[in-house]
C-alpha positions as CSV (number, residue, x, y, z in Angstrom):
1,X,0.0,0.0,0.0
2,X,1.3,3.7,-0.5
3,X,-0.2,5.2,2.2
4,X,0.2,4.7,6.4
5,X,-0.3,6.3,9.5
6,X,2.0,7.9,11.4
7,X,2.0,10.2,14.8
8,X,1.5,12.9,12.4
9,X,-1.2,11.7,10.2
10,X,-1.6,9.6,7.0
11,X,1.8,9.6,5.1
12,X,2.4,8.8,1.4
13,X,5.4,5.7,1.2
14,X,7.3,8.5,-0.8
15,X,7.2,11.0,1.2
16,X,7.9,8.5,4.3
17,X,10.9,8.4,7.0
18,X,12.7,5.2,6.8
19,X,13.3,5.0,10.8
20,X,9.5,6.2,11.9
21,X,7.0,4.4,12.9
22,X,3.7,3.6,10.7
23,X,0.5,1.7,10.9
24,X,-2.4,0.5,8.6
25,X,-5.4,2.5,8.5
26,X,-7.6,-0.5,7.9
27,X,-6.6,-2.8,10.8
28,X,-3.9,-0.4,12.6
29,X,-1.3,-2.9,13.0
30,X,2.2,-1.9,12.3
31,X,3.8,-1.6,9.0
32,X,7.1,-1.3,7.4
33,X,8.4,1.0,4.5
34,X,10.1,-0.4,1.5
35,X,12.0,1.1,-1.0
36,X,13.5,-1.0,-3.8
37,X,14.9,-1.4,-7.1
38,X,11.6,-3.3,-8.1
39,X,8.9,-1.6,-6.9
40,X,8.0,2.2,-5.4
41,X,8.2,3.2,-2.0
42,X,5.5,1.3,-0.4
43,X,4.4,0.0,3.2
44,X,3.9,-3.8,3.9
45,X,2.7,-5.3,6.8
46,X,4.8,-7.0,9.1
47,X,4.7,-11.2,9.1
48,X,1.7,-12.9,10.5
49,X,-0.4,-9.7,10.6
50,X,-3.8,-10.1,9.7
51,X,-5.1,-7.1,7.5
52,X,-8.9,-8.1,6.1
53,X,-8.2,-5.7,3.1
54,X,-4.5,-6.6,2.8
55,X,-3.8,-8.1,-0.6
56,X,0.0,-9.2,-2.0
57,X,0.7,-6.1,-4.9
58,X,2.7,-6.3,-7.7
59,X,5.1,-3.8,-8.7
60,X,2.7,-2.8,-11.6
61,X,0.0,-2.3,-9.4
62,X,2.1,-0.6,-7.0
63,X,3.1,2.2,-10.1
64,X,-0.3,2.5,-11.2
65,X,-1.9,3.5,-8.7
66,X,1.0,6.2,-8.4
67,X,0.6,6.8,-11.7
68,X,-3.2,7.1,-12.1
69,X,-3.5,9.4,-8.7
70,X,-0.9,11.2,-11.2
71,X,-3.0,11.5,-13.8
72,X,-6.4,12.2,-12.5
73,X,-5.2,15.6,-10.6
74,X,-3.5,16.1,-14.0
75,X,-7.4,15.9,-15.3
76,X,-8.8,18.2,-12.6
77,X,-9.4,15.7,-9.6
78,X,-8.4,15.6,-6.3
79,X,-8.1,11.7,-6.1
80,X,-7.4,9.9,-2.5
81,X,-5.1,7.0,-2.5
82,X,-6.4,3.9,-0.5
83,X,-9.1,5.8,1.4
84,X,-10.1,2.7,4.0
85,X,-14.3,3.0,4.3
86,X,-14.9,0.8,7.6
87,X,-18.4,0.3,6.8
88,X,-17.9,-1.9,3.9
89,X,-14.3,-2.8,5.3
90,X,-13.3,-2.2,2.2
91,X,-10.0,-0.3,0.5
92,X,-10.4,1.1,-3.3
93,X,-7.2,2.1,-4.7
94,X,-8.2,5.8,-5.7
95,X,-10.9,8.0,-4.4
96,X,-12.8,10.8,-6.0
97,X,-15.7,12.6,-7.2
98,X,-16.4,13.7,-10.7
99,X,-17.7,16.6,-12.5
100,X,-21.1,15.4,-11.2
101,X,-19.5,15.1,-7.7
102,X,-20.6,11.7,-7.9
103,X,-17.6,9.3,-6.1
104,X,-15.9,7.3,-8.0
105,X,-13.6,4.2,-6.6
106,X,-10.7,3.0,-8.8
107,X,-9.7,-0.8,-8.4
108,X,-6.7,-1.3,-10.9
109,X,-6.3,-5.1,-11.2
110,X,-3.5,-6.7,-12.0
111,X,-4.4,-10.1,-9.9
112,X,-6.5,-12.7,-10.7
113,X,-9.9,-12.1,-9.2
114,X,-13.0,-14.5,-9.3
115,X,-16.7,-13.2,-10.3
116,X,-17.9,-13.7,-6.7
117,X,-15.4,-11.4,-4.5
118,X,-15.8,-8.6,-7.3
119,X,-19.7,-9.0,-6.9
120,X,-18.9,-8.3,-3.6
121,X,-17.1,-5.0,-3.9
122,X,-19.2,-3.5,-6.5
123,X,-22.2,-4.0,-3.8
124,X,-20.6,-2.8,-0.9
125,X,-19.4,0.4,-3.0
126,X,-22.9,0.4,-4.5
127,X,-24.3,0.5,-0.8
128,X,-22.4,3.9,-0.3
129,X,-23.7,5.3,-3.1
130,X,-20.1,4.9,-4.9
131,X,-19.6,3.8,-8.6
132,X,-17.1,1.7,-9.2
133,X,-14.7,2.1,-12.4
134,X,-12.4,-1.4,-13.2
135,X,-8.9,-1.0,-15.1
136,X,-7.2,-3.7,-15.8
137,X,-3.5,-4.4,-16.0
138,X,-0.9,-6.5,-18.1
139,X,-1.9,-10.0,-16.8
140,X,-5.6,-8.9,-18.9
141,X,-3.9,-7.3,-21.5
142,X,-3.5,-11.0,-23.2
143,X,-6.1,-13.1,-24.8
144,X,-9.1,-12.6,-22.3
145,X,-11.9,-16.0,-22.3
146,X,-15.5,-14.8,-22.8
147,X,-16.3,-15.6,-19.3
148,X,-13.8,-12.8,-18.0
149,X,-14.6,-10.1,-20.8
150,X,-18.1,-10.4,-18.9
151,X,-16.5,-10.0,-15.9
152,X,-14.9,-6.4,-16.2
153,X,-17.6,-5.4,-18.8
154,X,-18.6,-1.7,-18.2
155,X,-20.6,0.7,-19.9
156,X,-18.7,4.1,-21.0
157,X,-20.4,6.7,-22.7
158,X,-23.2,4.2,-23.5
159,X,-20.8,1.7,-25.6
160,X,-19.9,-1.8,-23.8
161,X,-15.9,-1.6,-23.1
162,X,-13.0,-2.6,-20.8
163,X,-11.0,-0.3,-19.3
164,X,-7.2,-0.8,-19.7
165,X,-4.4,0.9,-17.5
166,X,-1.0,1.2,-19.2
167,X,1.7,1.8,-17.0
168,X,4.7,2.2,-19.7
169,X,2.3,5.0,-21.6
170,X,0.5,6.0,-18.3
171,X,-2.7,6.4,-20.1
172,X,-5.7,4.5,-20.9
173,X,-6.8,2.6,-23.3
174,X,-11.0,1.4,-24.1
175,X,-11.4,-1.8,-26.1
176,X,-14.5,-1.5,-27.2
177,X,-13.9,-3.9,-30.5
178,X,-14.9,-7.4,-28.6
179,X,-17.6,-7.8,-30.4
180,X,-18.0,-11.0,-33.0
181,X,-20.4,-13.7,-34.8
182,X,-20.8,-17.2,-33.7
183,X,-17.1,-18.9,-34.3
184,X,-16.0,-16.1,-36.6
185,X,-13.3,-13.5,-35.9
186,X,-13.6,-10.4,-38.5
187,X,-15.5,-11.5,-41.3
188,X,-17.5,-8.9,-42.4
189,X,-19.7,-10.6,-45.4
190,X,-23.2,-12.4,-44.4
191,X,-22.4,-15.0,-46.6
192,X,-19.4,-15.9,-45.8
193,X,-20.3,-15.3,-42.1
194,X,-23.4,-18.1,-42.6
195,X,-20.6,-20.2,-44.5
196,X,-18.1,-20.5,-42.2
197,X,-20.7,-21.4,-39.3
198,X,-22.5,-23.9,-41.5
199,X,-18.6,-25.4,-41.9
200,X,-18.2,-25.3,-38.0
201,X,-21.6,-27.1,-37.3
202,X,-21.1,-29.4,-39.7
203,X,-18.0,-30.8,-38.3
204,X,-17.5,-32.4,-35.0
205,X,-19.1,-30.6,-32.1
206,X,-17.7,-29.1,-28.7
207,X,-18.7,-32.0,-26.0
208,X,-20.6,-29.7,-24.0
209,X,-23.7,-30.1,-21.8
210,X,-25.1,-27.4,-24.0
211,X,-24.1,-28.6,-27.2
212,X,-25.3,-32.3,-26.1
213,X,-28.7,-30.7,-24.7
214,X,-29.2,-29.0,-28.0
215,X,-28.6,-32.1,-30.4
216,X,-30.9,-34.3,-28.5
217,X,-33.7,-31.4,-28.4
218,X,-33.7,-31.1,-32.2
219,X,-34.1,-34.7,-32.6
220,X,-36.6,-35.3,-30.6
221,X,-38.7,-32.8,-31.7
222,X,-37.8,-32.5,-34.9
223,X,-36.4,-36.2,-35.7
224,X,-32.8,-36.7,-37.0
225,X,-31.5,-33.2,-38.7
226,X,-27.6,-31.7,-38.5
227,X,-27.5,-28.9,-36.8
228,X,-25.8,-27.3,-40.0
229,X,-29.9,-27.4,-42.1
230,X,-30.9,-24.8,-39.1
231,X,-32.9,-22.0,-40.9
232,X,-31.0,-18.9,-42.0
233,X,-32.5,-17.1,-39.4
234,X,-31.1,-18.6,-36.8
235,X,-27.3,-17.9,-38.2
236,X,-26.1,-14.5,-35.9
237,X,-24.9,-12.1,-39.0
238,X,-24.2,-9.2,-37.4
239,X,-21.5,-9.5,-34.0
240,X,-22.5,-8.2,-30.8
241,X,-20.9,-8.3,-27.3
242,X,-19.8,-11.8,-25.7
243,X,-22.9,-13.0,-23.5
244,X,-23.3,-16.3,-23.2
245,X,-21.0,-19.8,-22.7
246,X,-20.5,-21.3,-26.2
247,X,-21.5,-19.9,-29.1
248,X,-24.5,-17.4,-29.8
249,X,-25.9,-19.7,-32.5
250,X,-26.4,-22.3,-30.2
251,X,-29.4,-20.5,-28.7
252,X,-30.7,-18.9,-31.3
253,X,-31.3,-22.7,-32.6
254,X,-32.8,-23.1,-29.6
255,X,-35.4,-20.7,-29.9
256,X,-36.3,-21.5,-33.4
257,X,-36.9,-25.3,-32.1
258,X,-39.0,-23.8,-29.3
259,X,-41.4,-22.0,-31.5
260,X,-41.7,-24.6,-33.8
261,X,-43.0,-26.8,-30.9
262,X,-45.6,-24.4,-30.5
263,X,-49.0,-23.5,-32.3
264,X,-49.5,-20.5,-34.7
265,X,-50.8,-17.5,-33.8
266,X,-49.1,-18.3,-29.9
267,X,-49.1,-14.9,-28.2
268,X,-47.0,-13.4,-25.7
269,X,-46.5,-9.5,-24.2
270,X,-43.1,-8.0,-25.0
271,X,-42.2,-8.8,-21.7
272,X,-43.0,-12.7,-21.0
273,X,-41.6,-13.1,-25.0
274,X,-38.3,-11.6,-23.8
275,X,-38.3,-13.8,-20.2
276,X,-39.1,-16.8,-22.6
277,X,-36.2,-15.8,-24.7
278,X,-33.8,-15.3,-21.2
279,X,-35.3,-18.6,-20.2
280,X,-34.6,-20.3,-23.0
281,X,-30.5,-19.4,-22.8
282,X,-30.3,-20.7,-19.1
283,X,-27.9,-21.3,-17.7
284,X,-25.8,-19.9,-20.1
285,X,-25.9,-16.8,-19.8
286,X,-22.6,-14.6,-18.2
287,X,-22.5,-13.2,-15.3
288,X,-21.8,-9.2,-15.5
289,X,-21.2,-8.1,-12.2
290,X,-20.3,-4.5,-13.2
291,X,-23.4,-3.8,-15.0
292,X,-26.4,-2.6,-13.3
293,X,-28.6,-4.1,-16.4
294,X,-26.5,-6.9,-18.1
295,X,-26.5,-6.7,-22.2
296,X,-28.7,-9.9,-23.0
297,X,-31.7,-7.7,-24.0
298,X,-30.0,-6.4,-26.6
299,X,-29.0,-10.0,-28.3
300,X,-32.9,-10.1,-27.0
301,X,-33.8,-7.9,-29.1
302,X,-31.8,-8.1,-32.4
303,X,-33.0,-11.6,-32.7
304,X,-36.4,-10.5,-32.5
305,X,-36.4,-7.4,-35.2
306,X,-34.4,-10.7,-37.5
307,X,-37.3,-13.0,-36.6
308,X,-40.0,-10.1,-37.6
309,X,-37.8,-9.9,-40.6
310,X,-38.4,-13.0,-42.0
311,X,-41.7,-13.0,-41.1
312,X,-41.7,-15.8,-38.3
313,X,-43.4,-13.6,-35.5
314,X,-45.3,-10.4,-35.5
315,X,-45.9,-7.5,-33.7
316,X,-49.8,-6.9,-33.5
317,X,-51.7,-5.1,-30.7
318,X,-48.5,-4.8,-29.0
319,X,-48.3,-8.3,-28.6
320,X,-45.6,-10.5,-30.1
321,X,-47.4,-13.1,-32.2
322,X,-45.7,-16.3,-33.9
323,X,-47.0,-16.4,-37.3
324,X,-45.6,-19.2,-39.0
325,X,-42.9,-21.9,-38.3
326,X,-39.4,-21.1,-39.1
327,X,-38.5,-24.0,-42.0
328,X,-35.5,-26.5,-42.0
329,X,-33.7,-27.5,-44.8
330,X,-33.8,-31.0,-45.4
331,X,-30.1,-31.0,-47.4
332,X,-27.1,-28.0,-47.3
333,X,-27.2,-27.7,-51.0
334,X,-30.8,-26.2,-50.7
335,X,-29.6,-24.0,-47.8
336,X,-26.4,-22.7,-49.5
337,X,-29.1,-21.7,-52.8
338,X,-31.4,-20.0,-50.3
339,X,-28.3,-18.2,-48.9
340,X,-29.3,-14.6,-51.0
341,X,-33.0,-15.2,-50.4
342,X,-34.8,-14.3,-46.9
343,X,-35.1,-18.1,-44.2
């Protein structure tokens, strides 16, 4: 941590006297200064000592947080380092309100950190009224699974991003480019988008309890098909944010083969059609614990306006009414015809 208490008040590990004595504002046991070759001035706490907000920092965290207190006066601030709130027993690494005077806590992570204890701090900030802002460090800077691109998921200026912290530019960085089409990277043209996930469900399968679930739904209720003669409809053309484990298509298959279990002219509000729809993705979904509303409504959604589109449900009375059953193709050489023609 950079900052301590000493007999004259909190003191920054820079600005620290190597032969004083300091303590740790959370649990007031004694701690040491260290300066090194490594890492910047910073106090530890002494062996065996017990700290419930003490965590082991890196020397990259140890900068940043230098580095972003830095740069947010730079910006107009006044950030706090490590301001300990004892009602939440919990330590954000920067403090500060914004132009709106709302407070703002800044957790720059550069640890691994599981979906439960960052539930946990977003709530107890959000129980003081404080917002808070995730940047991530060089361990996330790498190849990031789906499951953890939910994870740090914010909204910024209404766009769906993570936050980056560079400590060799000192600046940072939004990625706001995650989005992508079921098992494609950045293809750009419908067809070959539709192509390339025909190829992909044509060959062998992910063993998954989804994947599994999936195939034995289809043939059951609609007797032995591949997975690759799903209608067009059901292919996801146009990418959108990671939300769910496994691939996007998988559900949308899903909710073709519910509907065509179901009688025409089947009738639901806007609201019970989009709980069907969340139903119907259990319990796949991702968790987005820094998101008040997580994104699925807006996968929600764009399937819908495709599935009005092609004519398979209507809007009428403001109700959303199926009006005819999405078709199969009984070989691929039919589909790949069909592939410039509305499913």
């Amino acid at each position: 941590m950079l900052i301590a208490e000493s007999a004259a008040g909190l003191v920054l590990a820079s600005n620290a006297h190597p032969h004083t004595h300091y303590w740790c504002p959370a649990c007031q046991s004694r701690v040491q200064l260290r300066r090194g070759k490594l890492k910047v001035a910073h106090f530890a706490h002494l062996p065996g000592a017990n700290c419930n907000v003490s965590e082991g920092e890196t020397a990259e965290h140890l900068t940043g947080k230098q580095q972003l207190w830095h740069w947010l006066r730079l910006c107009g601030y006044q950030p706090q380092l490590e301001v300990y709130l004892p009602a939440i027993k919990q330590r954000p690494d920067l403090l500060f309100r914004d132009q709106q005077q709302q407070l703002i806590a800044v957790e720059f992570q550069c640890s691994p950190l599981s979906i439960e204890r960052l539930q946990e701090r977003n709530r107890g900030y959000l129980q003081l009224g404080i917002n808070p802002w995730w940047l991530l460090g060089k361990p996330y800077h790498h190849h990031l699974s789906k499951k953890k691109q939910a994870q740090f998921t914010q909204r910024v200026t209404g766009q769906l991003t993570l936050l980056y912290w560079d400590t060799a530019s000192q600046g940072i960085k939004a990625v706001s480019d995650r989005t992508r089409c079921s098992f494609t990277g950045r293809i750009k043209d419908r067809v070959l988008i539709i192509q390339n996930q025909i190829y992909h469900l044509q060959r062998p399968l992910p063993v998954t309890s989804q994947v599994k679930q999936l195939v034995q739904l289809v043939g059951t209720r609609l007797g032995p098909r591949s997975l690759a003669c799903c209608p067009l409809v059901c292919h996801d053309t146009k990418p959108s944010w990671p939300v769910m484990v496994g691939e996007l298509i998988y559900w949308r298959i899903k909710v073709v083969v519910g509907l065509n279990d179901l009688p025409l002219f089947s009738a639901w509000t806007p609201d019970e059609w989009y709980r069907w729809l969340i139903q119907l993705g259990q319990p796949n979904w991702l968790a987005f614990p820094c998101l008040v509303r997580p994104p699925y409504r807006l996968v929600c959604d764009q399937y819908s306006q495709e599935l009005v589109a092609a004519g398979i449900i209507k809007l009428i009375g403001g109700r959303v009414v199926l009006f005819r059953h999405p078709r199969w193709f009984n070989n691929l050489a039919l589909k790949l015809a069909a592939l410039d023609r509305p499913c």
